[in-house]
C-alpha positions, 0 to 999 in steps of 0.5 A: 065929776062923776066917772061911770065904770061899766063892767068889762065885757068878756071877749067873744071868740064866735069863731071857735063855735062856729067852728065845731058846729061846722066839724059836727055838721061834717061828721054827722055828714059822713057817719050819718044818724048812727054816729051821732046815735053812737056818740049818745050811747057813749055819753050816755055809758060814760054817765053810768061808769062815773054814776057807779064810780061814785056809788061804790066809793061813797058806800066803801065797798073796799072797806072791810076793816070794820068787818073783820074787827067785828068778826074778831069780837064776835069770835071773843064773844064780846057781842056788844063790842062787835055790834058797836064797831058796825053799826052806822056803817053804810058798807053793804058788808058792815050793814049785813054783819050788824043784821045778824048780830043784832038778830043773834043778840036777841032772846028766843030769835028765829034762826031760820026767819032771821037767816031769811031776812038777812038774804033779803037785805043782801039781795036788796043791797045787791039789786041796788049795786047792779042798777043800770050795770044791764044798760051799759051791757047793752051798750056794749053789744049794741054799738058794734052792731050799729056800727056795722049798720052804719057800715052796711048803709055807706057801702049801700050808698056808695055802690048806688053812687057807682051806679048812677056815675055809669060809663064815667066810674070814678075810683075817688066815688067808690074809695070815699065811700067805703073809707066813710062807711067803715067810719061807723065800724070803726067809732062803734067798736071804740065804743064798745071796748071801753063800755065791755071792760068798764062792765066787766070791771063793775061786775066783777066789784059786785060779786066780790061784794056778794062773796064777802057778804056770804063769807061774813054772815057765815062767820057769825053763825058758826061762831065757835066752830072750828075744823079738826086738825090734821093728824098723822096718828093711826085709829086705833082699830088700824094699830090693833089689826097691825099689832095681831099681824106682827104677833102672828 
């Protein structure tokens, strides 16, 4: 006797998505086509914010370990120990410093050409940082003002059904539409927060990474440099003149 087996079917809930279709429909029947613009802006930042997120961890900007180990070297004039504790790395920071040691290690290099090349490795890098950092700027300036367009459109609207309604003006018409018009306002400055610190935030990580390239480049070449210490002892010039004045 053969017993047929069936996989088991998964239970369907057609209920809860009929329901959010029936939320969505609602809501984009109060805010209108700039909430759901909103709402696309906002998937759209947080896209760019995880993107970014994800982009500096995997390039280590934070590490700088690597870096100062090599600048230690560098300054003990162990050029080769310096160039290896660099080299492989993906950090912005570590790639630039082994640029330039491996420029400088070099016989007969070209300060001036190998100093060019090296800001243009640094601009690329940075380029590459601040890529879609303007989209989400412009997210966050532009849904306040979608917002307030939105709100501009119900109060529109809302005036124009108080028109209609005539002689027989209803309270409820005119404080439904405003508290619907000011829904865009509201969901547009959510929006814009949130983007305006997240950018504020990325940049910031950005040129704190542009600062550590110029500190690091400018380490390497002045190797050996170091700056005079205070000191308290008069010049000489100043001790004689005091001197002629007391045997006077």
């Amino acid at each position: 006797m053969t017993v047929s087996s069936s996989p088991p079917q998964m239970p369907s809930n057609p209920g809860i998505l009929d329901s959010a279709q029936t939320q969505l429909h609602d809501l984009l029947g109060i805010g209108g086509p700039v909430l759901l613009v909103l709402g696309l802006l906002s998937v759209v930042a947080l896209a760019i914010v995880l993107l970014k997120l994800w982009q500096f961890h995997r390039l280590r900007l934070d590490r700088l370990a690597p870096v100062r180990e090599s600048l230690r070297r560098w300054q003990q004039s162990d050029a080769r120990a310096a160039i290896a504790v660099v080299a492989g790395r993906t950090q912005p920071v570590a790639q630039l410093v082994h640029l330039a040691l491996v420029g400088l290690h070099r016989p007969q290099v070209d300060i001036a050409l190998l100093r060019e090349e090296l800001t243009r490795v640094a601009s690329l890098h940075l380029e590459r940082l601040r890529s879609h950092l303007r989209a989400l700027e412009i997210i966050g300036t532009l849904s306040p003002l979608l917002g307030l367009l939105g709100t501009v459109l119900g109060m529109i609207e809302a005036f124009r059904q108080l028109e209609t309604a005539g002689s027989q003006v209803d309270p409820a018409i005119l404080s439904g539409g405003i508290w619907q018009a000011l829904l865009t306002t509201a969901v547009g400055l959510t929006v814009a927060i949130p983007v305006v610190i997240a950018h504020t935030w990325l940049e910031r990580r950005v040129e704190r990474c542009a600062h550590q390239m110029e500190d690091a480049v400018t380490l390497v070449f002045t190797r050996g440099l170091k700056a005079p210490m205070p000191t308290t002892e008069e010049p000489q010039s100043v001790r004689r003149v005091r001197e002629v004045g007391h045997a006077a």
